[in-house]
VOGU-648053 format. One record per atom (N, C-alpha, C): x, y, z; residue in one letter. Coordinates in steps of 0.001 Angstrom, whole numbers, plus 500000, padded with zeros to 6 digits. Example, Ala and Ser with C-alpha at 12.3 -4.5 7.8 and 13.67 -1.06 7.14 Angstrom:
# residues 2
513190494310507800a512300495500507800a513200496700507800a512850497750507080s513670498940507140s512900500030507870s
END
This chain:
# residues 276
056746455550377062x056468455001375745x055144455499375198x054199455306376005x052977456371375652x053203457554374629x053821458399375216x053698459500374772x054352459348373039x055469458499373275x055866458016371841x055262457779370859x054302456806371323x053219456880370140x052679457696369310x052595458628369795x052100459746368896x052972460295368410x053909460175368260x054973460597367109x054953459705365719x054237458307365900x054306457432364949x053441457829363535x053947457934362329x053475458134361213x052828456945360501x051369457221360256x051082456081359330x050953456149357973x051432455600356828x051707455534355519x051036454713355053x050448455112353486x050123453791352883x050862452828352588x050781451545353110x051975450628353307x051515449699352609x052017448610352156x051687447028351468x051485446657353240x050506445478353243x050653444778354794x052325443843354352x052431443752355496x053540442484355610x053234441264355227x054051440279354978x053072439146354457x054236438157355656x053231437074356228x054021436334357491x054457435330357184x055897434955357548x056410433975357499x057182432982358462x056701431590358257x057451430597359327x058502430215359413x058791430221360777x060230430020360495x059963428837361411x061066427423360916x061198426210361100x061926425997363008x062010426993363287x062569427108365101x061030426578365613x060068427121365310x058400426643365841x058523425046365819x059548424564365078x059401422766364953x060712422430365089x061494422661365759x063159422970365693x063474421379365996x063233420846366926x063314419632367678x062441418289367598x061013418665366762x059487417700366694x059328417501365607x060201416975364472x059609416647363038x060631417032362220x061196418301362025x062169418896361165x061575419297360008x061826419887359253x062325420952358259x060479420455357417x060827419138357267x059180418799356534x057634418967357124x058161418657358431x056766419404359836x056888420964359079x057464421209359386x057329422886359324x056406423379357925x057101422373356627x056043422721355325x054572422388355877x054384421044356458x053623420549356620x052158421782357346x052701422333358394x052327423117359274x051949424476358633x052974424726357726x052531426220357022x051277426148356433x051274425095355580x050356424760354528x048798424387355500x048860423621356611x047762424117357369x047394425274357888x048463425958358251x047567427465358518x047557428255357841x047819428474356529x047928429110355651x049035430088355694x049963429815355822x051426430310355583x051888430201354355x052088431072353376x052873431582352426x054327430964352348x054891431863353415x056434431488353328x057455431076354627x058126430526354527x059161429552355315x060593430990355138x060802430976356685x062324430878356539x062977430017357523x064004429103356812x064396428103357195x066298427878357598x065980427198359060x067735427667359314x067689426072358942x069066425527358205x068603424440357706x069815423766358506x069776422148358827x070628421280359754x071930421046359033x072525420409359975x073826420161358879x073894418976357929x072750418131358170x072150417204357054x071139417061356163x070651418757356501x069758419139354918x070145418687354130x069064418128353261x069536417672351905x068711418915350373x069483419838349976x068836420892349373x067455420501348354x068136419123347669x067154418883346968x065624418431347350x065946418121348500x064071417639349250x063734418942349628x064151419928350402x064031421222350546x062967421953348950x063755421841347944x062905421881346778x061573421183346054x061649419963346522x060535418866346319x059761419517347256x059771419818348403x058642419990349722x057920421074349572x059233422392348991x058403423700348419x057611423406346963x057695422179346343x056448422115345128x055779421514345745x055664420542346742x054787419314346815x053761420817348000x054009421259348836x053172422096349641x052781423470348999x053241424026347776x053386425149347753x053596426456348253x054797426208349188x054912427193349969x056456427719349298x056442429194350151x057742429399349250x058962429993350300x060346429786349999x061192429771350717x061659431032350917x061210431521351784x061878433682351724x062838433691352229x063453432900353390x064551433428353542x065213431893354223x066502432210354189x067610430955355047x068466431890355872x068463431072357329x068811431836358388x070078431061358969x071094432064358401x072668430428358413x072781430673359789x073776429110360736x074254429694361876x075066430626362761x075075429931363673x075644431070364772x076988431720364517x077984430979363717x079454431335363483x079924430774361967x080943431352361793x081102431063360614x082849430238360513x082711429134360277x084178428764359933x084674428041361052x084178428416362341x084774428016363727x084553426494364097x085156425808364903x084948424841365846x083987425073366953x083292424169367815x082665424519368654x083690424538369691x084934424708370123x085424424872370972x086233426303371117x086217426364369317x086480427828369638x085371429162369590x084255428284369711x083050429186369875x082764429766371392x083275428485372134x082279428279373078x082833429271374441x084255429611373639x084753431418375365x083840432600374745x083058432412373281x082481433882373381x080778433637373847x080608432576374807x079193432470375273x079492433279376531x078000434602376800x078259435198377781x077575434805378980x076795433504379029x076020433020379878x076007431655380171x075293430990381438x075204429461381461x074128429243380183x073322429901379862x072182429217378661x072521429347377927x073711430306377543x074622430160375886x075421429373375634x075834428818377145x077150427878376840x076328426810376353x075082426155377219x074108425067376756x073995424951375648x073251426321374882x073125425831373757x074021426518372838x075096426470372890x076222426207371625x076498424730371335x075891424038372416x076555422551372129x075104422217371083x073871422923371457x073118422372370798x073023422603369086x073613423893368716x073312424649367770x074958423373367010x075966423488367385x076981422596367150x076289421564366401x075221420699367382x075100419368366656x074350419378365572x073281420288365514x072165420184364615x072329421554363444x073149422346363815x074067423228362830x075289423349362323x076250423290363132x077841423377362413x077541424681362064x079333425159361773x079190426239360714x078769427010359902x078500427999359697x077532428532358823x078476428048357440x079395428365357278x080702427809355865x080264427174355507x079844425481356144x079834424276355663x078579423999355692x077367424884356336x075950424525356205x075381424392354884x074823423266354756x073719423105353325x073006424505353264x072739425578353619x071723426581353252x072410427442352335x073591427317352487x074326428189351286x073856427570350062x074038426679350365x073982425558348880x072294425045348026x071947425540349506x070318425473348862x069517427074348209x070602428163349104x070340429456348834x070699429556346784x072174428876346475x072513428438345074x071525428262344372x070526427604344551x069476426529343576x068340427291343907x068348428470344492x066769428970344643x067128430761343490x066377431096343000x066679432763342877x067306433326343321x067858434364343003x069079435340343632x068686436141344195x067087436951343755x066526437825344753x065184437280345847x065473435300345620x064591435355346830x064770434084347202x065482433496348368x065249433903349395x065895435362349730x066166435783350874x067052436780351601x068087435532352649x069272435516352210x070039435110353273x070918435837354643x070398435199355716x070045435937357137x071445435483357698x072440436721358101x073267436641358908x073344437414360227x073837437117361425x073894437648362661x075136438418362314x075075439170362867x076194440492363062x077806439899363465x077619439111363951x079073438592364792x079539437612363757x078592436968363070x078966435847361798x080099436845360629x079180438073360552x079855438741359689x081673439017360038x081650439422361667x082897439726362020x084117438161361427x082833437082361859x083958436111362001x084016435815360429x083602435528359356x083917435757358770x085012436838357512x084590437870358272x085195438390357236x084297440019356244x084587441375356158x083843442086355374x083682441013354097x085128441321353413x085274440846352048x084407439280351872x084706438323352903x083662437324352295x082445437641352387x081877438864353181x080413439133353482x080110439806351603x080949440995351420x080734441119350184x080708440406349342x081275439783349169x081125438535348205x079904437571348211x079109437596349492x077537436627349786x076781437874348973x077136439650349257x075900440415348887x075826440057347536x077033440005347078x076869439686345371x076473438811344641x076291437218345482x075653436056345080x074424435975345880x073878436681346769x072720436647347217x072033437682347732x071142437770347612x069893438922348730x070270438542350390x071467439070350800x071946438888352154x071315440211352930x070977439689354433x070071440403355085x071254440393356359x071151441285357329x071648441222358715x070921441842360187x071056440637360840x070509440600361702x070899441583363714x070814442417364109x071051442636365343x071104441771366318x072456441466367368x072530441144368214x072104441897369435x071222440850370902x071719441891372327x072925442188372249x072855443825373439x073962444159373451x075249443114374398x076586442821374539x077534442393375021x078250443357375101x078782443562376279x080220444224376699x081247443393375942x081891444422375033x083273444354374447x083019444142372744x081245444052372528x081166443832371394x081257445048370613x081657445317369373x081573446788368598x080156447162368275x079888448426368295x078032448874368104x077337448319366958x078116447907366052x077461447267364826x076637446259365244x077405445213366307x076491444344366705x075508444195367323x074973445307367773x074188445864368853x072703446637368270x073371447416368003x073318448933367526x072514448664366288x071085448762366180x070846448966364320x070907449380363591x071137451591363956x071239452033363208x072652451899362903x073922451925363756x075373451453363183x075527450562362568x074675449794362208x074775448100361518x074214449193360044x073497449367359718x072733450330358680x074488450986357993x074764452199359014x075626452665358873x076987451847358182x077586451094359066x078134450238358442x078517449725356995x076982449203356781x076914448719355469x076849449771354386x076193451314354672x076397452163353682x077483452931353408x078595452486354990x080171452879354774x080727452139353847x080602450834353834x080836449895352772x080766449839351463x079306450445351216x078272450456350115x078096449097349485x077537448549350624x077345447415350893x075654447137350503x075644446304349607x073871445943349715x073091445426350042x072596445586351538x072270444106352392x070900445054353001x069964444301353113x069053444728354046x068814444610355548x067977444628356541x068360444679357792x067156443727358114x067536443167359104x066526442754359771x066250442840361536x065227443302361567x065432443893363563x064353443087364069x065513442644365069x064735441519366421x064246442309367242x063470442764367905x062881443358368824x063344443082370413x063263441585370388x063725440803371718x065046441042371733x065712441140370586x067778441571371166x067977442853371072x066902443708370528x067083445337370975x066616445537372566x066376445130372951x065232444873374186x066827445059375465x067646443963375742x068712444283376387x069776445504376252x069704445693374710x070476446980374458x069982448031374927x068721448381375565x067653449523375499x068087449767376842x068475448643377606x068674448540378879x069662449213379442x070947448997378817x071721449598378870x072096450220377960x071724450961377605x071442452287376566x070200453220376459x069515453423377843x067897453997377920x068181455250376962x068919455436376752x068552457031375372x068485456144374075x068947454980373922x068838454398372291x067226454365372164x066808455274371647x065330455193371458x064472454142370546x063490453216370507x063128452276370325x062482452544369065x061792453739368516x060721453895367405x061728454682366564x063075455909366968x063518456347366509x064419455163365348x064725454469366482x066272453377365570x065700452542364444x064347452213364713x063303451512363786x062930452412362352x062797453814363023x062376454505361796x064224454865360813x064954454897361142x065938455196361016x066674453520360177x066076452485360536x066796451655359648x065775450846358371x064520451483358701x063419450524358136x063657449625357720x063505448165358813x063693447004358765x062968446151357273x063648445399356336x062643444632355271x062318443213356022x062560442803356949x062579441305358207x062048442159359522x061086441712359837x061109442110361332x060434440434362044x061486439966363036x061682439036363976x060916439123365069x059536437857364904x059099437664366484x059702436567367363x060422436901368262x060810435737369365x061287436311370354x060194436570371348x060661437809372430x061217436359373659x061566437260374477x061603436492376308x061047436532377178x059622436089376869x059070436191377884x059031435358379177x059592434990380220x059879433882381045x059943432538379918x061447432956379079x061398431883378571x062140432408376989x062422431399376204x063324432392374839x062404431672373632x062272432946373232x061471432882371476x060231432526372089x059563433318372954x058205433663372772x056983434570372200x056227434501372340x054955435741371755x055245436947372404x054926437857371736x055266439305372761x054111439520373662x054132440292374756x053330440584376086x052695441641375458x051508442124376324x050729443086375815x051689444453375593x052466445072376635x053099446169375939x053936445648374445x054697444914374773x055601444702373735x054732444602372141x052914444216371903x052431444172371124x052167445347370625x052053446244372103x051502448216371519x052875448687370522x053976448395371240x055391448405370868x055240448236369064x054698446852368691x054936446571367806x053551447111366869x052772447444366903x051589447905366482x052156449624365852x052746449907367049x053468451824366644x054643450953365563x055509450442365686x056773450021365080x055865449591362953x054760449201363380x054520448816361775x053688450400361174x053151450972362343x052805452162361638x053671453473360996x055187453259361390x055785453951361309x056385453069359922x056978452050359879x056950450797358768x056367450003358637x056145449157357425x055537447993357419x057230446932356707x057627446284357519x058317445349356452x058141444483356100x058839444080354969x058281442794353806x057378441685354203x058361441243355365x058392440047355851x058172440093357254x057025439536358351x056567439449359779x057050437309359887x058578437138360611x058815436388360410x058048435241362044x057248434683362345x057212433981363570x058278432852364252x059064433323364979x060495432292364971x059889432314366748x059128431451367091x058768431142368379x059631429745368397x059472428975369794x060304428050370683x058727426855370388x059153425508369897x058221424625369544x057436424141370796x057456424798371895x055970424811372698x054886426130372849x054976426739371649x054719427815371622x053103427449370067x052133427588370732x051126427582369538x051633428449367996x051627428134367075x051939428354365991x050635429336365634x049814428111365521x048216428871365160x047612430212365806x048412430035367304x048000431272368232x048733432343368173x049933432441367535x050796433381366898x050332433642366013x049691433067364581x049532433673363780x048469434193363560x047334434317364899x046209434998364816x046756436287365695x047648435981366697x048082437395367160x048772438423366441x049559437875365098x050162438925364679x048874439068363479x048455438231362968x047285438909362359x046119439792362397x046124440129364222x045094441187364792x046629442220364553x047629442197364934x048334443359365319x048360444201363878x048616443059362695x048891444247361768x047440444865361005x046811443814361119x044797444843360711x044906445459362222x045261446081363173x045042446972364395x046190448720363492x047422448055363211x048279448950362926x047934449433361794x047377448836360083x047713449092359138x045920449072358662x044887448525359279x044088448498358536x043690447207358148x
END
């Protein structure tokens, strides 16, 4: 990876501007902690996966009463399904766990309030965030139909045996959508490229990055543990990854024992280290 680095191009870039995402308070307060929290550390913007008893209109009251602003909604795990017919495509004991969890406090992406709150906000902002496999289960044609009522973004899955490369794969997800001519932007997790790399050591890490230039880029690595801060390599990682891009949005989607405040001074050294 060393040597990689020096292939990285730096551009005059806009910095990224950082945003919270409501997983940092997933379980300790809900959706109003999270305004609450931005607005102390000086957070800008929220992206918010919202419960299945969001109510859209307090969602709107909370973004005037804090002034913070809503960039993106991050719908769930499946679209349309039951949790029972979710629960044969978990490939692990910690996926099976938490499908029951994502079930209670999400449901469906179909029937989730974030569609409905995505309705009542601008058309070009938030960005509404889908996982790659949501798209399958849904549907192209209903996916086209979200690009056209919203700034829809898509997200990379780790890789799975038996899954198609779109889900995996960022630059085929890219591809994809310009087979389509489809208008969606991308968003790249670092932590679910991370297993694909594994089994795929030629999918090159700075190449696939420069090749899809992410407008979302996702912190919630694994470090002994899921949706943590990245480790010192994984920060060099990401330091080359913004010099080569900067995207829109540096979203912090850490696990709510995870310092908030201490994330957002770490990614705030990384991008004055990368960009200036």
């Amino acid at each position: 990876m060393e040597n990689d680095f020096r292939h990285a191009i730096i551009y005059d870039m806009p910095k990224p501007e950082l945003v919270l995402s409501n997983t940092t308070s997933f379980f300790i307060g809900g959706i109003e902690k999270t305004f609450q929290r931005a607005e102390k550390l000086g957070f800008k913007h929220l992206e918010l996966v919202t419960y299945r008893w969001t109510d859209p209109s307090e969602i709107l009251r909370w973004k005037e009463k804090y002034g913070i602003n809503v960039a993106g909604i991050h719908l769930s795990q499946w679209w349309g399904k039951t949790l029972w017919q979710e629960f044969p495509n978990m490939h692990n004991m910690l996926e099976k766990i938490f499908v029951f969890v994502w079930a209670f406090y999400l449901g469906d992406a179909a029937k989730n309030p974030g569609l409905e709150l995505a309705e009542k906000l601008p058309p070009s902002n938030p960005y509404l965030l889908v996982h790659t496999n949501v798209i399958a289960d849904m549907g192209w044609e209903t996916f086209e139909q979200l690009t056209k009522q919203f700034h829809a973004v898509i997200e990379n899955l780790p890789y799975h045996e038996g899954y198609p490369q779109y889900f995996w794969n960022p630059v085929e997800m890219k591809r994809e959508l310009e087979k389509r001519n489809l208008k969606a932007g991308i968003v790249f997790d670092h932590a679910h490229f991370q297993p694909t790399q594994k089994q795929f050591p030629n999918l090159d890490l700075l190449e696939t990055y420069r090749q899809i230039t992410p407008e979302v880029l996702h912190i919630s690595y694994s470090n002994f543990g899921i949706h943590t801060l990245p480790n010192k390599k994984e920060q060099e990682e990401l330091k080359t990854l913004l010099k080569i891009h900067a995207p829109r949005y540096i979203v912090l989607e850490t696990n709510p024992l995870v310092s908030i405040k201490k994330g957002k001074k770490l990614l705030e050294e990384i991008i004055s280290e990368a960009l200036g």
